[in-house]
N, C-alpha and C positions, 0 to 999 in steps of 0.2 A: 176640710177636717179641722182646720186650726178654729176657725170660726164657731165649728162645733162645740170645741172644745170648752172653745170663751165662754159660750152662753150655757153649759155645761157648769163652768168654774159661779157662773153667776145666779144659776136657779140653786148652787149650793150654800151657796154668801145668803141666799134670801131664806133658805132654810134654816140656816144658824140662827135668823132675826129675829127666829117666830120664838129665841128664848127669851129675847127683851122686851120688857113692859117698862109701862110708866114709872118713873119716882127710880129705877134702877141706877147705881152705879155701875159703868160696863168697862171692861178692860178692852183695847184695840189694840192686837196684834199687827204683825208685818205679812206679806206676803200677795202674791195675784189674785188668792180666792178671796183672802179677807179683807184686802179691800173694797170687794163687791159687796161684802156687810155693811161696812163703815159707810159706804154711798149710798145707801138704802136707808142707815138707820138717819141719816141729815135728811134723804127725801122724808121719813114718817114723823121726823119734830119739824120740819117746815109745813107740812100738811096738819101739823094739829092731834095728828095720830101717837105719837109719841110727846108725852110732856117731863118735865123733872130730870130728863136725864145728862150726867153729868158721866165724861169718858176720863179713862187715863191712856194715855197711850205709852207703847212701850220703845217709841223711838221718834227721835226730832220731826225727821221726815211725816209720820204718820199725825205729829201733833200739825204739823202744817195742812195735810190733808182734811184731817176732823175740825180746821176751823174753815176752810174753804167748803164742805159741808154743810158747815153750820151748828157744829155738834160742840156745847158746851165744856169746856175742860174742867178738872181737878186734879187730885195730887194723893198719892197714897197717907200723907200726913194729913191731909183732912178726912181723907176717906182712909182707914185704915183697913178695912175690910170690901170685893169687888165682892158685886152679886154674879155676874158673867163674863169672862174673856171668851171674845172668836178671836182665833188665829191661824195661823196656819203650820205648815209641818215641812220638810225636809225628804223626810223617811219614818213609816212607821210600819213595826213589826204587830203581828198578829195578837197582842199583847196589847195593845195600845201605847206601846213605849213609841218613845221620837226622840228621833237628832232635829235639831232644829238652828239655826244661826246663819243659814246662809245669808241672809241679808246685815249678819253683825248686830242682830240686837238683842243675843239673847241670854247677856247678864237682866236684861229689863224683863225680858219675855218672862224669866224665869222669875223674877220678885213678883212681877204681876200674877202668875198662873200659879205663886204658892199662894199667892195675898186671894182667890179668886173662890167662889164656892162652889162654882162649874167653869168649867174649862171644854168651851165647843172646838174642835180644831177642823176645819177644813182644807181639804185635800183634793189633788184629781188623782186615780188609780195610778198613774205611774209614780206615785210617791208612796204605795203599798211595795213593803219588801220582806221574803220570810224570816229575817236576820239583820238587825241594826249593821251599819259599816256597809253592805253590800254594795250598797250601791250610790251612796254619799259621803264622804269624810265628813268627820267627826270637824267640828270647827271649837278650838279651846283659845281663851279670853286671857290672854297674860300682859303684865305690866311690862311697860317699853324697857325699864331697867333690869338687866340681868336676863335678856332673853334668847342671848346662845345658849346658855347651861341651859334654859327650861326646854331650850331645842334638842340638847343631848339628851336631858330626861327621857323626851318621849323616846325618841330614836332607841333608847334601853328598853323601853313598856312595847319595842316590836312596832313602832311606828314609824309612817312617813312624811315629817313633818314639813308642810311648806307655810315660809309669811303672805296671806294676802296682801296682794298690791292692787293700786289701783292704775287706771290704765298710762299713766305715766311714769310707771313702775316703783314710785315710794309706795311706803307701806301704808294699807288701808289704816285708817286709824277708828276707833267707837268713838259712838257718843261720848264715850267715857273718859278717852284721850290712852284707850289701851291696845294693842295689837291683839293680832286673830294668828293664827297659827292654822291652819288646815292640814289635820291629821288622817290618813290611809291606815286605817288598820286593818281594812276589809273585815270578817264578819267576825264580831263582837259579841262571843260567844258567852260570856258574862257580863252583861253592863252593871248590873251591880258593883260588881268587882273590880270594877277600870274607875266607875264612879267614885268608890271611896277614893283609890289611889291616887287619881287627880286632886282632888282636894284637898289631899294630904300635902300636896307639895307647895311652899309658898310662892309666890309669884305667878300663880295658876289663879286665875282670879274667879272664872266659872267655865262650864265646858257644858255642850252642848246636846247631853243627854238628859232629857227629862222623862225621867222614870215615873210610874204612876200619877201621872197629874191631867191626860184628860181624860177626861168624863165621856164625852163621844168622839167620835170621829166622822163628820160626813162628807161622803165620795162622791167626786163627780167624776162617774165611769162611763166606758162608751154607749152601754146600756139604759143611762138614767142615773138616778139619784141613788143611794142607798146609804145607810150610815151604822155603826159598830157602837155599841156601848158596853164601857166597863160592867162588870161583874160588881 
C-alpha cells in the first residue's frame, strides 16, 4: 500500500510538470509530492527537454535538492515575478484554502506563492479535510524574542500552543532564525478571521494559512489521479 502510494504521490509531481515550459521561472516548494516535481523537472533540463529554466526555491534544503538535480537557481530580486510554483499542502479545505508549514518553511512558501502567477499544489487525499484545523495544527512563524506572551496570545485566540522541537528537544529554528509555534484549534471556522488577527499581532511573523492562493490542487487518491481548480 505504502508503495502504492509513493508512485501515486509521483504520477502527481509529474502532472504538476506538465505546467512547466521552457524559458519559465518556477517556484519549488517543500514537501513528498513536490519533490517528485522538482526530480522530474532536473531529469527534462538534463535531457534537453526543458531549457532557460531558472528555479527559486522556498527553503535551504530544497535549494540543495534543485542543484543536486541540476536545476538552475535565482532569486525573487532578479526574478520578481514566478510564472509557476508546485508545492505541496498540509491540509486543504474544499475551497482550496491550506494550512501549510509543516516542514517550517512557510514564511517563504508564502512570498513565493503571492510572487507566483499559478500556484499548483500537490497533495495525496489524506490531506483533503472539510474544515481547515481538523486535522493539522495551524504552524505560526514568531520571533525568538518575546515568545511566551505571543504563547499566551494564542492560548486567549482558544488555542493550543506548542514550540516545535527538534528531536533533541531545543527549539526547531527556520531558515529565518525564527521559532514555529504549532497551534490546535481544531476546526477553523473563519480563517479569514483568525488570519487578520494573527497578523495584527507583532512578533507573529507569518502563520500558516494560505487563503486563496492556489490555482489547483492535484490529488493523488487511492483511485488515480484527479485534480480541483479554483473558480
Amino acid at each position: 500500500m505504502a508503495n502504492d502510494r509513493d508512485e501515486l504521490k509521483k504520477i502527481a509531481g509529474e502532472k504538476a510538470v506538465e505546467y512547466v515550459e521552457s524559458g519559465m521561472v518556477v517556484g519549488l516548494g517543500y514537501g513528498s509530492t513536490a519533490i517528485h516535481a522538482l526530480r522530474l523537472i532536473g531529469e527534462l533540463i538534463r535531457g534537453g527537454e526543458l531549457e532557460g529554466i531558472q528555479a527559486i526555491p522556498t527553503a535551504d534544503l530544497i535549494a540543495e535538492e534543485a542543484c543536486k538535480a541540476g536545476i538552475p537557481l535565482t532569486s525573487l530580486e532578479d526574478h520578481p515575478r514566478i510564472d509557476v510554483t508546485i508545492d505541496g499542502a498540509d491540509e486543504v479545505d474544499p475551497e482550496l484554502n491550506l494550512i501549510k508549514g509543516g516542514g517550517g518553511a512557510l514564511l517563504r512558501e508564502k512570498i513565493v506563492a503571492q510572487a507566483s502567477s499559478l500556484n499548483i499544489i500537490v497533495v495525496d487525499e489524506q490531506k483533503l479535510s472539510p474544515v481547515l484545523g481538523t486535522n493539522f495544527d495551524l504552524p505560526v512563524e514568531i520571533i525568538p524574542f518575546g515568545w511566551r506572551p505571543l504563547e499566551a496570545y494564542l492560548r486567549s485566540l482558544d488555542a493550543e500552543p506548542k514550540v516545535r522541537t527538534k528531536t533533541d528537544g531545543t527549539p526547531f529554528v527556520t531558515d529565518n532564525g525564527n521559532y514555529i509555534l504549532d497551534c490546535r484549534f481544531g476546526a477553523i471556522e473563519d480563517p479569514y478571521a483568525l488570519s487578520a488577527e494573527l497578523k495584527s499581532r507583532a512578533g507573529i511573523v507569518e502563520h500558516g494559512l494560505f487563503l486563496d492562493l492556489a490555482s489547483e490542487v492535484i490529488i493523488a487518491a487511492g483511485d488515480g489521479i484527479r485534480s480541483l481548480k479554483r473558480d
